[in-house]
N, C-alpha and C positions, 0 to 999 in steps of 0.2 A: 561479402568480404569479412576476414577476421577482422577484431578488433586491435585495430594498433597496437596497444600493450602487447595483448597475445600473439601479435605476429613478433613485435622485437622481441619478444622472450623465446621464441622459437631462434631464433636471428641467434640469439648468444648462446641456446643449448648448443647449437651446431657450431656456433663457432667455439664453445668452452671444451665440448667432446673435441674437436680438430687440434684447438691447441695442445691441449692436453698429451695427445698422443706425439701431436710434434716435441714436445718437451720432453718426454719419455724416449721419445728414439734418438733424441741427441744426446739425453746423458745414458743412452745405452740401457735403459732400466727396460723394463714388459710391461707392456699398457696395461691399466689400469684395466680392473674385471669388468667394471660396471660400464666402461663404454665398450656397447657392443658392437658398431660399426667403425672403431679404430682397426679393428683385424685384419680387414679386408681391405683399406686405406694400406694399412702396412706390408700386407702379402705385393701389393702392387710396387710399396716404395721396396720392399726386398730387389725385389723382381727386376726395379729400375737401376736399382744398385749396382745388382751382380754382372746387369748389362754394360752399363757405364767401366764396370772395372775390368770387367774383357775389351770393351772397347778401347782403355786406358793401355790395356799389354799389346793389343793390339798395336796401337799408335806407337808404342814408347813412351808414354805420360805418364808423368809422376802422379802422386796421387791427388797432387793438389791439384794438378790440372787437372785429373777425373771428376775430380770434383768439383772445379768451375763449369767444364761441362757440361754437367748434372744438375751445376745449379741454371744455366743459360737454358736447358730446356726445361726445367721446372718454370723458369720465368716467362718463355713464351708461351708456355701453355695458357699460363697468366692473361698474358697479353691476346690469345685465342679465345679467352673466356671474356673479357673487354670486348670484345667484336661481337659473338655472341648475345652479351647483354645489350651493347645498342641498339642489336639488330632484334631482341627480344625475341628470339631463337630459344625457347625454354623445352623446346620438346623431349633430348635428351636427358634434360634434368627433373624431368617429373617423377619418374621412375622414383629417381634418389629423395625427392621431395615427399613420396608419398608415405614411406613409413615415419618420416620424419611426423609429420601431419598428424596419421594417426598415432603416434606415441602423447602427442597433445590432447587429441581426443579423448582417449582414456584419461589423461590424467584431468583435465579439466570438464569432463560430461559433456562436450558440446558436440553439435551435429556437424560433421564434416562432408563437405559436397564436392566433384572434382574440380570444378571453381575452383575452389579454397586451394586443390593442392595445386593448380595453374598459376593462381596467384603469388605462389608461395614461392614459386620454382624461380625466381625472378632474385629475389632478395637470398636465397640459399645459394644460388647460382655467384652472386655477388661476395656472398661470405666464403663460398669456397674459392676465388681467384684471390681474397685476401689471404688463405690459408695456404693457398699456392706461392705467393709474395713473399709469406713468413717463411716458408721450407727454403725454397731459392734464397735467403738470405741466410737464413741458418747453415748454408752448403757453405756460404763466403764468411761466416763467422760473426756472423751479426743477431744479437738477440733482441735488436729494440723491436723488429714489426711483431715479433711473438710474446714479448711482452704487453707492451698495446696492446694487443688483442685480448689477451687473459684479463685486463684491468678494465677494457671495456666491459667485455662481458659477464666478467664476474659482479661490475656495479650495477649493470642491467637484472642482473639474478637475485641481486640482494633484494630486491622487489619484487615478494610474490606478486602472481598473477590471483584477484581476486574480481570475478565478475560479479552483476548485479542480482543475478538469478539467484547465486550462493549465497552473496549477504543477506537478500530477503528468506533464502530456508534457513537459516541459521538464524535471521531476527526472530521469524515466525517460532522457534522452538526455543528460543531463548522468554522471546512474549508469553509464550503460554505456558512456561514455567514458572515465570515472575508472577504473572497477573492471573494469581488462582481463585480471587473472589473475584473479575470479572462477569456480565451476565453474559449466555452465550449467543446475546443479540450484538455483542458489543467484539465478541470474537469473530462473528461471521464478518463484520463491519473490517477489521482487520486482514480478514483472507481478501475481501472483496477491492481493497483498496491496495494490496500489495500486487496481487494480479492486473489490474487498472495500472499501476505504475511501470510493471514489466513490459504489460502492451503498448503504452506510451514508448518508453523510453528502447525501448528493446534491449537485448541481455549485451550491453556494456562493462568495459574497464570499470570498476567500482572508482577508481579515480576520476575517471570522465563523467561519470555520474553525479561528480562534487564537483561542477564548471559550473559559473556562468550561461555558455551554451547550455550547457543541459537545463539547467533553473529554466530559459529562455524560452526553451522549448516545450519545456512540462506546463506552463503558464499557460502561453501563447495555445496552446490543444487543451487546456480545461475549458479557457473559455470557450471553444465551441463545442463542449464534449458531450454526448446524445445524452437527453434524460431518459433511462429506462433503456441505457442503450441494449442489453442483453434482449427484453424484450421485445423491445422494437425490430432488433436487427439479427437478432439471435449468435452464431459465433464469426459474422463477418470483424477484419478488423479493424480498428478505427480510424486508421489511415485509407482504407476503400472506402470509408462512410465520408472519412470529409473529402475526399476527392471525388464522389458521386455525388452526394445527398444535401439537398435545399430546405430550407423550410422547416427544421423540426426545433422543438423544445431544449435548450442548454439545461443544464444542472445550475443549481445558484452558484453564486460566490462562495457562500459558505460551507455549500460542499464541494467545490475547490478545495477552499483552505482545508478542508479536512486531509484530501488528497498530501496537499505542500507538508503539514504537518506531521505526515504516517513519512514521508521521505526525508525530513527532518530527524525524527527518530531512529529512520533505518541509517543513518550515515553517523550519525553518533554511538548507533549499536558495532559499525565499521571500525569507528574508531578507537573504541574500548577493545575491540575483539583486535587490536592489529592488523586489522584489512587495510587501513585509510593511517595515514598521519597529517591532516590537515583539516585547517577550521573550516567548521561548518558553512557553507553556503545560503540554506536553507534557512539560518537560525534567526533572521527576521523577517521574512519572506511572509507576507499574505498579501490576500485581495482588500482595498480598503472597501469595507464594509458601514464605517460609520459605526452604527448600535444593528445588534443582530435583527435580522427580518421580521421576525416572532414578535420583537419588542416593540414593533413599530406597530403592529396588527391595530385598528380600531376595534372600538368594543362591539360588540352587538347591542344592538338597540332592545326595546323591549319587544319590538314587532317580530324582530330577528328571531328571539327567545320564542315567541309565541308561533311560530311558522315553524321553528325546530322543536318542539314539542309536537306539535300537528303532526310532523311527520316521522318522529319515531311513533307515535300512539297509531299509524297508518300505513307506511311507506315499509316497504322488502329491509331488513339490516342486513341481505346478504344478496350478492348478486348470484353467484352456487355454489355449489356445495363444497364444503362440509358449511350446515346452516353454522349463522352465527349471533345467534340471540341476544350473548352476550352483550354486545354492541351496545344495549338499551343501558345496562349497567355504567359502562366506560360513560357515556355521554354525559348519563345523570352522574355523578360523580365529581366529572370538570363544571357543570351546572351547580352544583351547592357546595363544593366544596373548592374550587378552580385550582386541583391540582394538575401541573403539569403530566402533560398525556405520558411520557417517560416512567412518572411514578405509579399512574394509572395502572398501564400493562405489566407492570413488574411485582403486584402485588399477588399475596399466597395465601393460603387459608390461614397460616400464622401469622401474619398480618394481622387478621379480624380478631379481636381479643380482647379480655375487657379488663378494666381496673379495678384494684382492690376495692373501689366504692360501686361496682356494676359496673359502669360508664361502658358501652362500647368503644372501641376507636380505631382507627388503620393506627398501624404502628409503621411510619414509611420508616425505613432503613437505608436509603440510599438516594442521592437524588445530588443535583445542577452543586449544590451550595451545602456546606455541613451545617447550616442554618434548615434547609429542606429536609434533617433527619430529626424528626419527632411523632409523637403521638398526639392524633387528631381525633376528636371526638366526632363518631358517628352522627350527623342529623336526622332528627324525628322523622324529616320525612324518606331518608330513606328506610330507614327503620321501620316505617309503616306501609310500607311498599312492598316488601317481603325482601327486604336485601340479603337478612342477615337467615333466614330458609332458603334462600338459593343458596347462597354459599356453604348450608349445612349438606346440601344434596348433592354437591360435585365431587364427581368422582377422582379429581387429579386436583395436586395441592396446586399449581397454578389458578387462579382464575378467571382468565383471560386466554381467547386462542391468540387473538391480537397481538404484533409488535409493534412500536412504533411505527417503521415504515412501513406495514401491511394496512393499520388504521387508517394511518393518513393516506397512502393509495385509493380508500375506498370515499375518505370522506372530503379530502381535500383536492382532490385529483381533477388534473383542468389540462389537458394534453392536446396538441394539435398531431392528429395523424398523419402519416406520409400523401396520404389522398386529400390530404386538408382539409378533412372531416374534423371537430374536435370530441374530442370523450372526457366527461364531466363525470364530476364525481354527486354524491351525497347532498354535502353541501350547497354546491352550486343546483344542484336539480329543484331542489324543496326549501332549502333558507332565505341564501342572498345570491344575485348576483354579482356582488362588489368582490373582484378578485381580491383588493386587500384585507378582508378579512378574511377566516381560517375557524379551524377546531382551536388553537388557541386564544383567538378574539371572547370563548367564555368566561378563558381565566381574565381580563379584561374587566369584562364587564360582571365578577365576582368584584374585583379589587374595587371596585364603584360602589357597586354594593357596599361592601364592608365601611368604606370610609361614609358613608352616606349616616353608617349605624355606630361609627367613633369617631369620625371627625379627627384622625388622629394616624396621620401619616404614619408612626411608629411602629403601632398596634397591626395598622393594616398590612405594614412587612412581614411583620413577625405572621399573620396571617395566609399570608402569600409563601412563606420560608426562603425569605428575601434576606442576608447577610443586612444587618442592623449597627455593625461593630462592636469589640468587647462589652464597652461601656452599657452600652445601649440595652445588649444582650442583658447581659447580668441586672440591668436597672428592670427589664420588664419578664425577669423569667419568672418570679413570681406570677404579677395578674396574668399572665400569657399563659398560662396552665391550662390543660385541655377544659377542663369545667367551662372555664371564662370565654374560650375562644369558642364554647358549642352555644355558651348565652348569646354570643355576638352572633352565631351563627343561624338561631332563632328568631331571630329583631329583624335581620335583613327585611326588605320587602320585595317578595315573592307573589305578587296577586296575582300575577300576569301568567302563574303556571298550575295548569288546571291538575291539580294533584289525581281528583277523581279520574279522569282520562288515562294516567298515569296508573296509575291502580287495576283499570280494566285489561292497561295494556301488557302488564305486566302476569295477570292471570291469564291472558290470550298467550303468552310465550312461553310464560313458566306454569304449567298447569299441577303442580302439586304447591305450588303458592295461595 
């Protein structure tokens, strides 16, 4: 079926073209150029005219009665188009229904099926016994049915027709105008979740889009929404999958709310662009999640640490190809320094760089908290690992092949298959079993660390690049200088990780190291 909107807006072109020319033939004017189906409406009412007024001389009837007449059979035909409609008799009218249809089609992109114009023939069918109504009145000298109708339709008109398909190509080009320092893991994230919204919701009235129902039903299908559904399921769509398929894996909460929030966005881009004039529905709209998932992770223990070290200095860091060596870098990194895996994979050879006192340090640039943008002193041991000769020898200013979600697929990855086999990642094959913990349970058990070596909740923020508050900020940006945070960074106790192993392993991958 059309979309309701876009069926009544068809409803008032047809009825706006009809009036139109009814108004023009009574004040004697020439139909307007741009309705082009009033001509042939008219060669017929000519036709009916010159009938009626032979039959008028005929009779002996004055003109008025030719023209009561004319109006009594305008009106039963009316009355013949009432019968029809009960009897949902649309056959003759498809004909007339179908250019109508596709005049829609073009104008709004959408795929028209003879469905659509069967459907259609039904409500056109309807509008024109109203337009039969107005004429037969306008014969007896009555303007009100034909007014009516232009006011109807004309209020239906004043409201473009804007579907969902549109608002989201029109956000999408708007988005990636606006957001030119985005990264373009953060863009794909965007394509991925406007398509996901279209598939949900299917290409609706951009007004129906901003219901309650519709909120209802976007919710109600996240939570059962397939993790990995592309891969699992490849281009089925998600309405076949939850009406077939048991047993698989949901996406979290919080990627829901990512979902809720990109349709949040698109409807207030609606409504700056004049698509929409109505408040947002979306604009409080999440899963309660409590504190995010991440934040909850337990730490790794020291056993943890030592069973992940064993199996980076052992175990594959790539399931195939293209290898990924890299791997061993990213880990050690969240290991001595527990930055969030985000800032991990986004860093560049300009990044690596040093201070006007030598000092090596990551210069992060971007990250969760404008607290998380500073410059972090390099530690000795990865310095002594050969971190800082890998990165002199790669060939591409990235250095990482790793995204976020590519990493964590590999390392966190705990999936129950459609056969009810499960596929495990990194993590769970070589560390822990304990699904609550993750790749970021090290930043965890960094933050343990550190405060073990300051004793000093503050510090250990500003450590973490944890929002601290103005005050705070400014109270510790002095001691919090990279020098101070590489001392702190030194003190830690690290026995539990066998450097020497660490050393070997990284001549075994990196062999010009």
């Amino acid at each position: 079926m059309l979309p309701k909107k876009l069926e009544a807006q068809l409803v008032a072109m047809y009825l706006n073209q009809g009036a139109d020319a009814l108004e023009a033939r009574a004040k004697g004017q020439p139909i307007p150029e741009d309705n082009p189906r009033a001509a042939e409406n008219n060669a017929t009412n000519d036709a009916l005219d010159l009938g009626f007024a032979a039959l008028g001389k005929t009779m002996e009837l004055s003109s008025r009665d030719a023209r009561k007449k004319r109006a009594e059979y305008t009106e039963e035909v009316a009355r013949d188009f009432e019968d029809l409609i009960a009897d949902k008799d649309t056959f003759l009218f498809q004909d007339a229904a179908k250019p109508l249809v596709e005049d829609l089609q073009k104008a709004h992109d959408i795929k028209i099926t003879l469905k659509n114009v069967k459907d259609m023939a039904l409500p056109l069918m309807n509008a024109k016994k109203q337009l039969l109504a107005a004429d037969g009145a306008l014969l007896r000298g009555d303007w009100n049915l034909l007014e009516n109708l232009k006011e109807r339709a004309t209020k239906e008109l004043a409201i473009p027709y804007f579907d969902l398909e549109a608002a989201i190509k029109n956000y999408k080009v708007y988005y990636l105008a606006s957001k030119t320092l985005v990264k373009p893991g953060t863009k794909t994230d965007m394509e991925v979740e406007c398509r996901v919204l279209l598939e949900i919701l299917g290409n609706i009235d951009i007004s129906e889009a901003n219901t309650m129902a519709t909120l209802t039903k976007l919710k109600s299908t996240l939570l059962v929404y397939p993790l990995n559904k592309v891969q699992r399921y490849g281009n089925r769509s998600i309405h076949s999958i939850l009406k077939n398929e048991t047993h698989y894996d949901t996406i979290s909460l919080k990627t829901a709310n990512e979902y809720i929030v990109r349709m949040k966005a698109i409807i207030t881009y609606a409504n700056k662009s004049k698509m929409l004039n109505a408040a947002n529905v979306y604009e409080n709209e999440r899963f309660p999640t409590a504190t995010a998932a991440e934040e909850q992770r337990p730490a790794y223990s020291d056993d943890d640490i030592i069973r992940l070290v064993d199996a980076i200095c052992t175990k594959p860091l790539w399931i195939k190809n293209p290898p990924r060596p890299d791997r061993f870098w990213i880990i050690l990194i969240a290991l001595f320094h527990g930055f969030r895996l985000g800032n991990i994979v986004a860093l560049t050879k300009k990044d690596i760089c040093q201070t006007d006192s030598g000092m090596w340090i990551f210069h992060l640039r971007s990250g969760k908290t404008q607290s998380t943008v500073r410059p972090v002193a390099i530690c000795d041991s990865l310095l002594l690992l050969g971190f800082l000769e890998w990165v002199a020898n790669l060939p591409n200013a990235r250095l990482f092949q790793d995204s976020s979600p590519s990493f964590s697929a590999w390392y966190n990855r705990n999936e129950l298959r459609k056969d009810g086999t499960r596929v495990v990642g990194f993590e769970t094959k070589h560390v822990t079993t304990d699904e609550s913990k993750c790749l970021y349970s090290i930043r965890h058990t960094f933050a343990g660390n550190v405060f073990d070596v300051t004793v000093d909740y503050k510090i250990t923020a500003d450590m973490m690049g944890h929002s601290t508050g103005k005050s705070v900020t400014a109270r510790y940006t002095k001691i919090t200088k990279a020098t101070t945070l590489k001392e702190i960074t030194e003190k830690m106790h690290l026995e539990h990780i066998d450097l020497d192993r660490l050393e070997a392993r990284a001549k075994e991958l990196f062999n010009h190291i």
